[in-house]
PyMOL Python script that loads the backbone (N, CA, C, O; Angstrom):
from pymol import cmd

cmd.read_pdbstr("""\
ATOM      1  N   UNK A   1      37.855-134.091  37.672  1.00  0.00           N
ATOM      2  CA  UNK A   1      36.515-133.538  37.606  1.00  0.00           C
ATOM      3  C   UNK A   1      35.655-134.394  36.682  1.00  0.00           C
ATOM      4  O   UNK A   1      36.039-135.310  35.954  1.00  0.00           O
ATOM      5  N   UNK A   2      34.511-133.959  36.835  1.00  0.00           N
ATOM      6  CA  UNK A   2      33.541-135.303  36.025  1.00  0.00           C
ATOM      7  C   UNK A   2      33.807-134.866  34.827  1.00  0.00           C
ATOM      8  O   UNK A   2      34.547-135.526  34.098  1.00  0.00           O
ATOM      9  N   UNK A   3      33.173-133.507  34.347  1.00  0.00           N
ATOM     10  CA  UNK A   3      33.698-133.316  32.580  1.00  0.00           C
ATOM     11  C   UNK A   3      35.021-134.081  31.655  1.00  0.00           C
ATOM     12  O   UNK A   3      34.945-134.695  30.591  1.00  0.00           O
ATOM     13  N   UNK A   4      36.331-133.751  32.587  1.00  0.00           N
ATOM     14  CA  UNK A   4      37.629-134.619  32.679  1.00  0.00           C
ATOM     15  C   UNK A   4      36.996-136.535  32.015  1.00  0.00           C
ATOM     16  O   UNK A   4      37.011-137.150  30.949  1.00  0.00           O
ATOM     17  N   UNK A   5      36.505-136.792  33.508  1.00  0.00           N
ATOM     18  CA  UNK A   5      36.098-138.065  32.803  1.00  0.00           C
ATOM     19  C   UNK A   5      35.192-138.401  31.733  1.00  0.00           C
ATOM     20  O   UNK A   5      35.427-139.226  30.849  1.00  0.00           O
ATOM     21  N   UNK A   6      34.078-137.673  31.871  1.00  0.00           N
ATOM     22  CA  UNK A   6      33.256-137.893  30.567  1.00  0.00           C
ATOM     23  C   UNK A   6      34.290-137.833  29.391  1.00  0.00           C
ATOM     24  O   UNK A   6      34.171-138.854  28.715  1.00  0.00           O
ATOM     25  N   UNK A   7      35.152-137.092  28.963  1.00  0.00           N
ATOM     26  CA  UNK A   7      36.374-136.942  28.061  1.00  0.00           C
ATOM     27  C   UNK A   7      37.057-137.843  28.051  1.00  0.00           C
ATOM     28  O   UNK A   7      37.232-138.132  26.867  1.00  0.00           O
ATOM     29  N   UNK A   8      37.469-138.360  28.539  1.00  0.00           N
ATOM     30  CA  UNK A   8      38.424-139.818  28.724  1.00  0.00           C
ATOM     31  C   UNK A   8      37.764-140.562  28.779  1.00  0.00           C
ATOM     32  O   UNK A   8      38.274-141.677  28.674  1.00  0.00           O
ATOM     33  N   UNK A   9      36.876-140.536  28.890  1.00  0.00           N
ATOM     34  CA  UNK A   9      36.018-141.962  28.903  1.00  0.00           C
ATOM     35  C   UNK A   9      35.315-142.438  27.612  1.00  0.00           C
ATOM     36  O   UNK A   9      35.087-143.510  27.051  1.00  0.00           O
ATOM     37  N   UNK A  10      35.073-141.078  27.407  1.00  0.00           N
ATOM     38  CA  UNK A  10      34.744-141.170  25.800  1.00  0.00           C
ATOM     39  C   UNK A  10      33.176-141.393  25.760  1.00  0.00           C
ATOM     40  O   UNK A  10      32.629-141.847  24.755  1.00  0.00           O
ATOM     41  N   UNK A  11      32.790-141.200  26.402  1.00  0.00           N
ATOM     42  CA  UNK A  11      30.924-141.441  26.739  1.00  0.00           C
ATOM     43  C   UNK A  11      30.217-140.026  26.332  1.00  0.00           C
ATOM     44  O   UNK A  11      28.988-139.955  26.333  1.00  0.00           O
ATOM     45  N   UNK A  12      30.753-139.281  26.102  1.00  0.00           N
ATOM     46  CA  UNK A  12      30.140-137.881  25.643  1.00  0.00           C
ATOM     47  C   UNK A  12      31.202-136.242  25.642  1.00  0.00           C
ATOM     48  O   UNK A  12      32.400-136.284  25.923  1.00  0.00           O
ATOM     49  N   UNK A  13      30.640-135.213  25.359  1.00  0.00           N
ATOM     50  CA  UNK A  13      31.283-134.362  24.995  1.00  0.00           C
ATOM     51  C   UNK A  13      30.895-133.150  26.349  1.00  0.00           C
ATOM     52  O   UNK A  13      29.846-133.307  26.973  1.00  0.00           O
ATOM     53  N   UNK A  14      31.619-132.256  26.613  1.00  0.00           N
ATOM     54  CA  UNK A  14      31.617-131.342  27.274  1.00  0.00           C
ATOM     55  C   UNK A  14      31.745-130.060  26.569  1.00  0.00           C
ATOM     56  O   UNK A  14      32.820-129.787  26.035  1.00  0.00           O
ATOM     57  N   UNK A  15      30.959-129.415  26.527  1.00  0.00           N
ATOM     58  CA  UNK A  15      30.888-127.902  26.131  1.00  0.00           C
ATOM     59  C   UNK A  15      30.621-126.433  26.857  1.00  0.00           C
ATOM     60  O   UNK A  15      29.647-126.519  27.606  1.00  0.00           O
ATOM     61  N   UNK A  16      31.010-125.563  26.850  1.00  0.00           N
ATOM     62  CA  UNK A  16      30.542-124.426  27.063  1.00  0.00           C
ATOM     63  C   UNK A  16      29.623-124.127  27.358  1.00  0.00           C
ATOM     64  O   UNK A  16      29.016-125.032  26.786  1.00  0.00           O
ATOM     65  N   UNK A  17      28.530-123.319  28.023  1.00  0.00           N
ATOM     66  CA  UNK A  17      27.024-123.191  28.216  1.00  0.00           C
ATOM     67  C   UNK A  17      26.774-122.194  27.214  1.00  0.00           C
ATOM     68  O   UNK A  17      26.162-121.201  27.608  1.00  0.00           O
ATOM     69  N   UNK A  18      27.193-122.247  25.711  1.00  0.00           N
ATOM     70  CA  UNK A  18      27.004-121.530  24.625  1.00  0.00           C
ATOM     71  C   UNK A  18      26.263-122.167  23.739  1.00  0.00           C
ATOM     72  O   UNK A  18      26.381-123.359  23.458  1.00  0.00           O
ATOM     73  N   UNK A  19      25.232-121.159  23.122  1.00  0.00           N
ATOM     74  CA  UNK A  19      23.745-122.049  22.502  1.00  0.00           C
ATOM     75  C   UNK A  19      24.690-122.737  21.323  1.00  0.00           C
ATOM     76  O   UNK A  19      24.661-123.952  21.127  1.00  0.00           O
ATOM     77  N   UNK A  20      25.423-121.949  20.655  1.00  0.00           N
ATOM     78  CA  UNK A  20      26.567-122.491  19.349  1.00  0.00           C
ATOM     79  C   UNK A  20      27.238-123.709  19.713  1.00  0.00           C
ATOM     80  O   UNK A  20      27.077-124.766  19.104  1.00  0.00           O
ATOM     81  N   UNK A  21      28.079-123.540  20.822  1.00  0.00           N
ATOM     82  CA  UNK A  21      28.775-124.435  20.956  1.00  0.00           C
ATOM     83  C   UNK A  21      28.172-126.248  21.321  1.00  0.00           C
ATOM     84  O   UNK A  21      28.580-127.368  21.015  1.00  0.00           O
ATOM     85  N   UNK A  22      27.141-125.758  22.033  1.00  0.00           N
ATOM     86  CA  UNK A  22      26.388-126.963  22.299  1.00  0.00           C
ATOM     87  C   UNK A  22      25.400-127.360  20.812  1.00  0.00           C
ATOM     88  O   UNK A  22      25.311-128.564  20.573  1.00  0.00           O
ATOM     89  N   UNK A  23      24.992-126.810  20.260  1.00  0.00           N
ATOM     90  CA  UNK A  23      24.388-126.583  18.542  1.00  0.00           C
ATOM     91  C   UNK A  23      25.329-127.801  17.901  1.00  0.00           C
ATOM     92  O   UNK A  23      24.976-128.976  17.798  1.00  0.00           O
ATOM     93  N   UNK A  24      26.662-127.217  17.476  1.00  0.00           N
ATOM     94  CA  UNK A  24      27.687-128.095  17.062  1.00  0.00           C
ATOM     95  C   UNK A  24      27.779-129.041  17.655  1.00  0.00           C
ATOM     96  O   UNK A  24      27.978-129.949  16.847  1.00  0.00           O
ATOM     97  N   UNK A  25      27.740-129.637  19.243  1.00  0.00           N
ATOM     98  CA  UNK A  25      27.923-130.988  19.380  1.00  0.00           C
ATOM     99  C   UNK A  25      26.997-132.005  19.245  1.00  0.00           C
ATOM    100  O   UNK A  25      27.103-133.220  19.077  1.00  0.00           O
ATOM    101  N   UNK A  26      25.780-131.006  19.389  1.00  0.00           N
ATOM    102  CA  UNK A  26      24.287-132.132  18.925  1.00  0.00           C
ATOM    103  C   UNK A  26      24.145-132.598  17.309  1.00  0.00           C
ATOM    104  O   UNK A  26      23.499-133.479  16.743  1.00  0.00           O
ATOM    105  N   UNK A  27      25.114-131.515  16.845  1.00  0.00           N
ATOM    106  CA  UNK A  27      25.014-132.098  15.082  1.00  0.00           C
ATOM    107  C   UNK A  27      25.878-132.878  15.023  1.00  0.00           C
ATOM    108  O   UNK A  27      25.684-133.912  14.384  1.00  0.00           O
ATOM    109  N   UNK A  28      27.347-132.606  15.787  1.00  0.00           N
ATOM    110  CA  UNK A  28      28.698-133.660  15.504  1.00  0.00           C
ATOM    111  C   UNK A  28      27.745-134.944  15.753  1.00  0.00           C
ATOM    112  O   UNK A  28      27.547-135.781  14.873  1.00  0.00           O
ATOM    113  N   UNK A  29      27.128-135.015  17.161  1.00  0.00           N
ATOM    114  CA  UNK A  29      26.606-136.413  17.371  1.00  0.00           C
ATOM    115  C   UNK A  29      25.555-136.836  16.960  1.00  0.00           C
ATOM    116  O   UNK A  29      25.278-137.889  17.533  1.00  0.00           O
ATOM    117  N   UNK A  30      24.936-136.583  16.354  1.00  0.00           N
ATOM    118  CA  UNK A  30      23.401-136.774  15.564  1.00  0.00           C
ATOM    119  C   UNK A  30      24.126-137.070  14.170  1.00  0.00           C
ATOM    120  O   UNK A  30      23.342-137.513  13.330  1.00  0.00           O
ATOM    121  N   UNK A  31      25.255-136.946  13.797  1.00  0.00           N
ATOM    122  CA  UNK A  31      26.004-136.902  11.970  1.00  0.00           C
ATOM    123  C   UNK A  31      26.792-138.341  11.973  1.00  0.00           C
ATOM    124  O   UNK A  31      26.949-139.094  11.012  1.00  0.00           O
ATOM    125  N   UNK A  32      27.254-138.514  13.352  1.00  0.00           N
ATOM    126  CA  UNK A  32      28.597-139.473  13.470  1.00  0.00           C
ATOM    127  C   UNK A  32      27.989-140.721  14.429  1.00  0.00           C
ATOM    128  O   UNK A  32      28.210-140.804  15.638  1.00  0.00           O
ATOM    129  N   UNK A  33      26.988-141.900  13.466  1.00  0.00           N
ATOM    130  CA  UNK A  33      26.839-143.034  13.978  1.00  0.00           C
ATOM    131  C   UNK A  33      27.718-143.911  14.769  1.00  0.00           C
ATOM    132  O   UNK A  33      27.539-144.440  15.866  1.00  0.00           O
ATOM    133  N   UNK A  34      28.728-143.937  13.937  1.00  0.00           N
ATOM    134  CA  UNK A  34      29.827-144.804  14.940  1.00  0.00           C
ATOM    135  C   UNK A  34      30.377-144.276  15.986  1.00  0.00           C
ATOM    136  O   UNK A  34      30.711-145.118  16.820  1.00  0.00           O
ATOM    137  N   UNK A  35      30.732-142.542  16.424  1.00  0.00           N
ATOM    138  CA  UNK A  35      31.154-142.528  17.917  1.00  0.00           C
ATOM    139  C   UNK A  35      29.920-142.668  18.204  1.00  0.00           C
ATOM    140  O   UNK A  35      29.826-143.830  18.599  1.00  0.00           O
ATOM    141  N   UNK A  36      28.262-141.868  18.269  1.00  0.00           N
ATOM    142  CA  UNK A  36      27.306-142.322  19.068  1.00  0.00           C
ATOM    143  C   UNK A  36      27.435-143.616  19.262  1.00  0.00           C
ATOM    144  O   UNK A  36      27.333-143.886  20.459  1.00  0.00           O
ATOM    145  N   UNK A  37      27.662-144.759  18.421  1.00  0.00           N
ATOM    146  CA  UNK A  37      27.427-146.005  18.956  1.00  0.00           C
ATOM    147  C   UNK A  37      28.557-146.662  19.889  1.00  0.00           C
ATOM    148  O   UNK A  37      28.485-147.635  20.639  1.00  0.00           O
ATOM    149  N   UNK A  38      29.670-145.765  19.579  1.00  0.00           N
ATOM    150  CA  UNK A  38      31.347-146.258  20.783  1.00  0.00           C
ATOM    151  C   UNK A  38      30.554-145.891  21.704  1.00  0.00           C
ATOM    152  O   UNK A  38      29.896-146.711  22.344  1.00  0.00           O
ATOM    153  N   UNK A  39      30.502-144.711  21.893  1.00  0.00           N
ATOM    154  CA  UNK A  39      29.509-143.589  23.437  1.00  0.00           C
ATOM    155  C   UNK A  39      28.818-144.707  24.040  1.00  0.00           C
ATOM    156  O   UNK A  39      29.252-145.307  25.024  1.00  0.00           O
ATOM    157  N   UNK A  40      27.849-144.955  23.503  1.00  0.00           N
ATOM    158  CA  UNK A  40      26.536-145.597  23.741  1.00  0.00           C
ATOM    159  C   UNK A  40      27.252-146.883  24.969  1.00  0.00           C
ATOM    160  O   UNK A  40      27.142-147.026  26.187  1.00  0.00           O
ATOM    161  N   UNK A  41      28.098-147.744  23.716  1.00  0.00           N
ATOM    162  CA  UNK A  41      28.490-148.854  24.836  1.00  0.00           C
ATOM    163  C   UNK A  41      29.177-148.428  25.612  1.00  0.00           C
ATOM    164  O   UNK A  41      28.562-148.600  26.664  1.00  0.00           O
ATOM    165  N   UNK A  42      30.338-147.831  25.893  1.00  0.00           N
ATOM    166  CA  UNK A  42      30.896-147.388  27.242  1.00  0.00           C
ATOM    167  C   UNK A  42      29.942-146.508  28.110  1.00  0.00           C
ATOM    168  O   UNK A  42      30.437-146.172  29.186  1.00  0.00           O
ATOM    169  N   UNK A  43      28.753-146.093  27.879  1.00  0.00           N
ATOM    170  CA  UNK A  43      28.455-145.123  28.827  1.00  0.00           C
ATOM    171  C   UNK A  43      28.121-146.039  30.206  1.00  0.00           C
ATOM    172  O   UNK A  43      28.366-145.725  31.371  1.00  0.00           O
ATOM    173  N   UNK A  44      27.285-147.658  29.546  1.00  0.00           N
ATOM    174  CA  UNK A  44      26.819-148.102  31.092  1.00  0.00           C
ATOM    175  C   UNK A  44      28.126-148.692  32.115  1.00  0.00           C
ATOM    176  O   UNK A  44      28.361-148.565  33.317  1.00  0.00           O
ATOM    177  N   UNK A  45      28.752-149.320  31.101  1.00  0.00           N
ATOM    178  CA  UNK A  45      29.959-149.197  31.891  1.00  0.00           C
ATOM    179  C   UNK A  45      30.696-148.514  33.071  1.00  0.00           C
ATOM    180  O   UNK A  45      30.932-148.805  34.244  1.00  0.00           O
ATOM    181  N   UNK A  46      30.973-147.414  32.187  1.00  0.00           N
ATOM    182  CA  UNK A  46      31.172-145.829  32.826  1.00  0.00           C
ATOM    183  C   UNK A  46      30.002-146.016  34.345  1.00  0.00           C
ATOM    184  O   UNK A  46      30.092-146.562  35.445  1.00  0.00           O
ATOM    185  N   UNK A  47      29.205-145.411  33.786  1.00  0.00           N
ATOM    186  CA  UNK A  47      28.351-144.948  34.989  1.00  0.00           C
ATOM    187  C   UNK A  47      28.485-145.935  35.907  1.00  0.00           C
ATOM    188  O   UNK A  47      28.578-145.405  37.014  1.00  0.00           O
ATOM    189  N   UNK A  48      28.540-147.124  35.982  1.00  0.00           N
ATOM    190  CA  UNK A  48      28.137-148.642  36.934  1.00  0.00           C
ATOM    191  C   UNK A  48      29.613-148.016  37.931  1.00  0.00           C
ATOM    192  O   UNK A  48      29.536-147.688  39.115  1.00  0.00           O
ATOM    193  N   UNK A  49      30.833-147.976  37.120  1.00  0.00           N
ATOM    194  CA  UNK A  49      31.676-147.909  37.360  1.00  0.00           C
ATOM    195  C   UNK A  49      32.073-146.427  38.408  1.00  0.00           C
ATOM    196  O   UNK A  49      32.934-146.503  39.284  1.00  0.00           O
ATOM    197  N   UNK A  50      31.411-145.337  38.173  1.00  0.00           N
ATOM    198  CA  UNK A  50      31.906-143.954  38.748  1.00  0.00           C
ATOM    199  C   UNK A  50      30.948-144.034  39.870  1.00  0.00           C
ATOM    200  O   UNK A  50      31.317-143.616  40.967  1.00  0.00           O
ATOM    201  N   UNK A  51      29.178-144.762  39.653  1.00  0.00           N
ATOM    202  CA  UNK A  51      28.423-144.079  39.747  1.00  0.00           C
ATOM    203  C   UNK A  51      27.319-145.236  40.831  1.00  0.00           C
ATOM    204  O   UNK A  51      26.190-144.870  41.160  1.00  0.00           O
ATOM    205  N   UNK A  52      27.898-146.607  41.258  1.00  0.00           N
ATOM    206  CA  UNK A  52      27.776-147.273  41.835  1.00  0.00           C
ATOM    207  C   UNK A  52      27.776-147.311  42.999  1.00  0.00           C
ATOM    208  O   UNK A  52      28.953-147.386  43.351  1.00  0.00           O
ATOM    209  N   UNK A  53      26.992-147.303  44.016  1.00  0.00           N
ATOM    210  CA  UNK A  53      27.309-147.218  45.467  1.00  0.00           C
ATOM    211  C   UNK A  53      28.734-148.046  46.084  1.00  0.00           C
ATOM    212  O   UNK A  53      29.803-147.551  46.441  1.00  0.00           O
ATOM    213  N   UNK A  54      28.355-149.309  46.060  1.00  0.00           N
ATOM    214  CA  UNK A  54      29.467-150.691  45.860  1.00  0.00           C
ATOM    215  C   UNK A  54      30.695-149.905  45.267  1.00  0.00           C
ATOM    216  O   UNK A  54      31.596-149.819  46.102  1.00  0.00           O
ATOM    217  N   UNK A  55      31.002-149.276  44.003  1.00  0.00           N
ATOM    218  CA  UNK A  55      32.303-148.966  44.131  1.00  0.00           C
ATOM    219  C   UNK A  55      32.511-147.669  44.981  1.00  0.00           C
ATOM    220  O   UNK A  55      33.508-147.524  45.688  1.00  0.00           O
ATOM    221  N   UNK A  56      31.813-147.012  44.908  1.00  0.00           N
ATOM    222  CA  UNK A  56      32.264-145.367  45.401  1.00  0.00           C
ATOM    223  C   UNK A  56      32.513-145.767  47.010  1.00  0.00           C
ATOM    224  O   UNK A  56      33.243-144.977  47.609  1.00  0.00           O
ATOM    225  N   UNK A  57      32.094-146.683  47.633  1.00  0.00           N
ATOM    226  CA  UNK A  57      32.172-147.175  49.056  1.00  0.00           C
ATOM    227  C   UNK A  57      33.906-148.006  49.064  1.00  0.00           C
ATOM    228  O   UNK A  57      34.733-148.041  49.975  1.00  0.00           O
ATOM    229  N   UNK A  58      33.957-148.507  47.865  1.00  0.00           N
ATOM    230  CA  UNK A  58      35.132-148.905  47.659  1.00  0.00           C
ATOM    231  C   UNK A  58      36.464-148.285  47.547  1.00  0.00           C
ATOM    232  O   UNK A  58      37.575-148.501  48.030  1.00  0.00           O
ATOM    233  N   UNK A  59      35.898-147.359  46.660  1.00  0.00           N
ATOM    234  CA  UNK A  59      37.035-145.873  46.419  1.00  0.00           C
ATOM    235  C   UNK A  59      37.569-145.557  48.110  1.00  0.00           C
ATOM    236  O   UNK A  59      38.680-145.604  48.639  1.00  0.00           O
ATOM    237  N   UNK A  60      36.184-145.218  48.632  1.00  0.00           N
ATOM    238  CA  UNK A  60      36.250-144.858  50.020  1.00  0.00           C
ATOM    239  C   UNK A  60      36.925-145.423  51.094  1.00  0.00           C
ATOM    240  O   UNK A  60      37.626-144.890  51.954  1.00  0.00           O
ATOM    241  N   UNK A  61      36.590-146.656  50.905  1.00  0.00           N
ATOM    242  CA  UNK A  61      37.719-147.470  51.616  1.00  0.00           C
ATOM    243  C   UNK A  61      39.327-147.847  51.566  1.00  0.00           C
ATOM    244  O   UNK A  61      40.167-148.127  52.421  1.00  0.00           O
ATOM    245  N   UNK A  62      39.326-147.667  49.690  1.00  0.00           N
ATOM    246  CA  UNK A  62      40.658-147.840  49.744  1.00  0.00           C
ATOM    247  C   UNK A  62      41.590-146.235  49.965  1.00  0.00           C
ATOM    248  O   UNK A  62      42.808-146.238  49.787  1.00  0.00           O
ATOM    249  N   UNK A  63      40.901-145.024  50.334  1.00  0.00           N
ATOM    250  CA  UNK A  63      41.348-143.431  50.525  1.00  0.00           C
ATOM    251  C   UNK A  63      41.421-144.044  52.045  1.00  0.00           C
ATOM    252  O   UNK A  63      42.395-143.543  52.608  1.00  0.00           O
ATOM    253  N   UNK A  64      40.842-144.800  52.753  1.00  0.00           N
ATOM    254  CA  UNK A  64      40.741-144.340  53.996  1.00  0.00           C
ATOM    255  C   UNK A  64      42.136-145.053  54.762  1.00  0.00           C
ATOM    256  O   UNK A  64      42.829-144.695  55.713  1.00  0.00           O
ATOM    257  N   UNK A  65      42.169-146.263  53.825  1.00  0.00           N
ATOM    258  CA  UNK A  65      43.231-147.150  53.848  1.00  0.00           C
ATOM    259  C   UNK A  65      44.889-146.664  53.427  1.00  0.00           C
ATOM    260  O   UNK A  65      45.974-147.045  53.867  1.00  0.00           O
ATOM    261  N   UNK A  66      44.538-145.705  52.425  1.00  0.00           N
ATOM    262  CA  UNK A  66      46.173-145.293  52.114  1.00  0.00           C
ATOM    263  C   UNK A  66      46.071-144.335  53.227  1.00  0.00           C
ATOM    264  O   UNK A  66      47.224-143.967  53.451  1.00  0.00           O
ATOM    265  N   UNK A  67      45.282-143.771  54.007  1.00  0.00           N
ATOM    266  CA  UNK A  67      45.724-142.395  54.714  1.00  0.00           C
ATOM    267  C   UNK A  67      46.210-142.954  56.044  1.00  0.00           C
ATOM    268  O   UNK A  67      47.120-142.488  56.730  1.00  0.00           O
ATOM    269  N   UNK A  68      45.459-144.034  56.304  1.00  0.00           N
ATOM    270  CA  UNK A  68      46.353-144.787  57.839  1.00  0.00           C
ATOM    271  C   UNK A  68      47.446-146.057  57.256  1.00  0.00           C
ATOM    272  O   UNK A  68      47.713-147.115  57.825  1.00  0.00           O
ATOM    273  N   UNK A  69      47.899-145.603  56.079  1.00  0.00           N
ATOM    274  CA  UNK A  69      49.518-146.530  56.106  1.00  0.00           C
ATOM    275  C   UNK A  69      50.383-145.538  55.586  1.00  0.00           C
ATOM    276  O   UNK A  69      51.547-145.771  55.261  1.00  0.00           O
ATOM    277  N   UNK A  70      49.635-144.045  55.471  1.00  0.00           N
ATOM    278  CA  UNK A  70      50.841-143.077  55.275  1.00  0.00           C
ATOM    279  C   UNK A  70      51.563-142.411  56.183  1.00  0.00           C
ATOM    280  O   UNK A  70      52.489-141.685  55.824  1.00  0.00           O
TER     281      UNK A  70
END
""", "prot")
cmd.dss("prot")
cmd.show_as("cartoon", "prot")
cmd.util.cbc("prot")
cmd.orient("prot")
């Protein structure tokens, strides 16, 4: 799931739709320069990567490819 990746990827945080819980992550990240700045560089990465026509056509091809050699 995308939340999943945003988490592993390390590009941002996933929270609850709780005014608190989301409260706390805008302060964690507004307090903590250095992950905002890890975040920051992996995010374009990330996105080019999930969020690219060129790959997602790729993904696509290689699903379409394992299903006619299974």
């Amino acid at each position: 799931s995308l939340h999943d990746e945003i988490s592993r990827g390390g590009v941002g945080s996933v929270v609850p739709t709780d005014p608190q819980a989301v409260a706390e992550q805008i302060t964690y990240w507004l307090s903590n320069d250095a992950k905002r700045a890890a975040a920051a560089a992996r995010a374009r990465p990330f996105v080019r990567q999930r969020f690219d026509w060129s790959q997602i056509a790729k993904r696509w091809q290689d699903h379409y490819q394992r299903l006619t050699t299974e």
